[in-house]
Every structure is written in C-alpha cells, then in structure tokens.
Kinemage of the C-alpha trace (Angstrom):
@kinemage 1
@onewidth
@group {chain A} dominant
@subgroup {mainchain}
@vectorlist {calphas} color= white
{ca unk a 1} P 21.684 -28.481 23.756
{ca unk a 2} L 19.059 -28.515 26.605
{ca unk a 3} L 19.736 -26.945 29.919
{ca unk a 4} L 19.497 -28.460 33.083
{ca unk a 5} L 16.142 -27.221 33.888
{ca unk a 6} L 14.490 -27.361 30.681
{ca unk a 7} L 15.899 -31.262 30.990
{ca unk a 8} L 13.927 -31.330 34.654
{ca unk a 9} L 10.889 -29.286 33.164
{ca unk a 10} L 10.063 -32.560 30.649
{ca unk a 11} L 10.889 -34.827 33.318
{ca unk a 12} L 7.977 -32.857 35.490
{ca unk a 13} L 5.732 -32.756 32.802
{ca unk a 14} L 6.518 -36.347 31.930
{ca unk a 15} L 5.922 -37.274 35.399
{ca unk a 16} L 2.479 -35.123 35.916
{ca unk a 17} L 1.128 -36.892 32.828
{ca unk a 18} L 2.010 -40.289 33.918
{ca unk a 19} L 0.161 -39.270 37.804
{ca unk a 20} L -2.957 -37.925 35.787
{ca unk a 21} L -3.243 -41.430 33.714
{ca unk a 22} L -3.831 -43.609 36.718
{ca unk a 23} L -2.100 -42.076 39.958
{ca unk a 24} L -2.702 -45.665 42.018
{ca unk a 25} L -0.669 -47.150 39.662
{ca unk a 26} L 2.276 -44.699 39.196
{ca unk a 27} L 2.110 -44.316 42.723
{ca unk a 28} L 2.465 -48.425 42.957
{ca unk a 29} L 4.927 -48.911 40.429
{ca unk a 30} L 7.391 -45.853 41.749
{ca unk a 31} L 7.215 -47.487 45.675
{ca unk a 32} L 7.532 -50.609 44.649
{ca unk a 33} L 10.805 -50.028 42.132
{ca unk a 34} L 12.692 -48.365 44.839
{ca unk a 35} L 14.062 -51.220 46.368
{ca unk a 36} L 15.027 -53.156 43.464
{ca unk a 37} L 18.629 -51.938 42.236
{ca unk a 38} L 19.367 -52.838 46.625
{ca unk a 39} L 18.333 -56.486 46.624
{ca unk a 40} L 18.332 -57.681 42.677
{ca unk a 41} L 22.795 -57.472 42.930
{ca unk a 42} L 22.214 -59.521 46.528
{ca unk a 43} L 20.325 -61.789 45.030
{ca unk a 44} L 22.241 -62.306 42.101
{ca unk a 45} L 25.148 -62.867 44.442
{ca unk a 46} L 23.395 -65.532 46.065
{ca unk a 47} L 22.693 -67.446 43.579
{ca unk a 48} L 25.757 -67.408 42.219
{ca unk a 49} L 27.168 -68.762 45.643
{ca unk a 50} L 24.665 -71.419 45.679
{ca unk a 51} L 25.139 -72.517 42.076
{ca unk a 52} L 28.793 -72.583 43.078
{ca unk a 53} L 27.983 -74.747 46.080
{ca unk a 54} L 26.230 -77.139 43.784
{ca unk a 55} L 28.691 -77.810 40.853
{ca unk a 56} L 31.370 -77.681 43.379
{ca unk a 57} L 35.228 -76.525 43.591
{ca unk a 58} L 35.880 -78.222 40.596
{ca unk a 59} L 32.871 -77.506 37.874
{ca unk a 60} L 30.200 -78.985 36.542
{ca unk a 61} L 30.924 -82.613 34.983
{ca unk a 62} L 28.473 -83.725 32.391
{ca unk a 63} L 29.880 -86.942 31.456
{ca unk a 64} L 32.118 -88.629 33.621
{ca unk a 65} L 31.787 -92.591 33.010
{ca unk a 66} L 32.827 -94.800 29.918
{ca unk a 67} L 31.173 -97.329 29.383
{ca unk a 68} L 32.563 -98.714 26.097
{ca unk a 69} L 35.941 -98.442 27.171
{ca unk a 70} L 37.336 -95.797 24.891
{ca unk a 71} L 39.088 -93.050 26.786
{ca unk a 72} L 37.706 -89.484 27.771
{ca unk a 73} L 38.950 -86.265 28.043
{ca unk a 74} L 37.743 -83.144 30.269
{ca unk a 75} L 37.685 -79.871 28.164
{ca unk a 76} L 36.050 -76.514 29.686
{ca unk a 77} L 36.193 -73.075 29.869
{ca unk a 78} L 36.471 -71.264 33.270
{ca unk a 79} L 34.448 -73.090 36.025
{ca unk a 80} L 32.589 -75.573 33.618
{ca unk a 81} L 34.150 -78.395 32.212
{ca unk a 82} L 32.565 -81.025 30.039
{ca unk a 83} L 33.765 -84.644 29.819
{ca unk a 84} L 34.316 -85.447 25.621
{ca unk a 85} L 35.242 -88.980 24.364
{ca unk a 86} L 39.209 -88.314 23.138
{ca unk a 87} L 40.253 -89.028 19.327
{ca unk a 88} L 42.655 -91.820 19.795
C-alpha cells in the first residue's frame, strides 16, 4: 500500500504533466471547475422547485377527460400520477 506522499508525489507529477501539455488550458479548466460542486446542487434545487410549481400540489395529470364515457382511474407513484381508463 502507497503512502501518503508517494500518493501526493503522482498527483504532482500527474499535475506537472497535464501544465506542460497546454498550461492555458489546465489553467482554464481548473478555474473554471471550482465553482461547480457550489452552484450545480442550487441549481438542481431550483429546478426541482420550479418543476414542482408547474405540476402542482397534486402531480402531474396526463389524462384527465373521457370522452367515450367509460370510467378512469388515477394510478401513480410518489408525486406523478397518471390518469388510466379502469377495467370495468
């Protein structure tokens, strides 16, 4: 098993290679993925609230009218339901 530093010594080396390749684009890439794991859960979140918002407190309803007469039944799982013509 690998120490600690011979774990950080491939990590550095790792690291050094990737700089020597194309440093304005390692550079890019490590700036620009520091903020993601702080706004990607937010934003998640929001949408989640939003699609909430939309299908409202009860769910989403994909069929709601009969038109032929023949009775309907709401099945779903969790927050979605879907409207199914019943087996009479």
């Amino acid at each position: 098993m690998k120490t600690i530093s011979e774990r950080l010594a491939v990590i550095r080396a790792t690291l050094f290679l990737l700089y020597q390749c194309n440093a304005r684009a390692f550079t890019t890439s490590a700036i620009a993925s520091l903020p993601e794991p702080l706004f990607f859960p937010t934003i998640l979140f929001l949408l989640q609230k939003l699609f909430e918002r939309l299908t409202g407190p009860r769910g989403l309803h994909l069929a709601t009218a009969s038109y032929d007469g023949t009775d309907r039944r709401s099945i779903g799982a969790g927050q979605v339901t879907f409207d199914v013509l019943a087996d009479n």
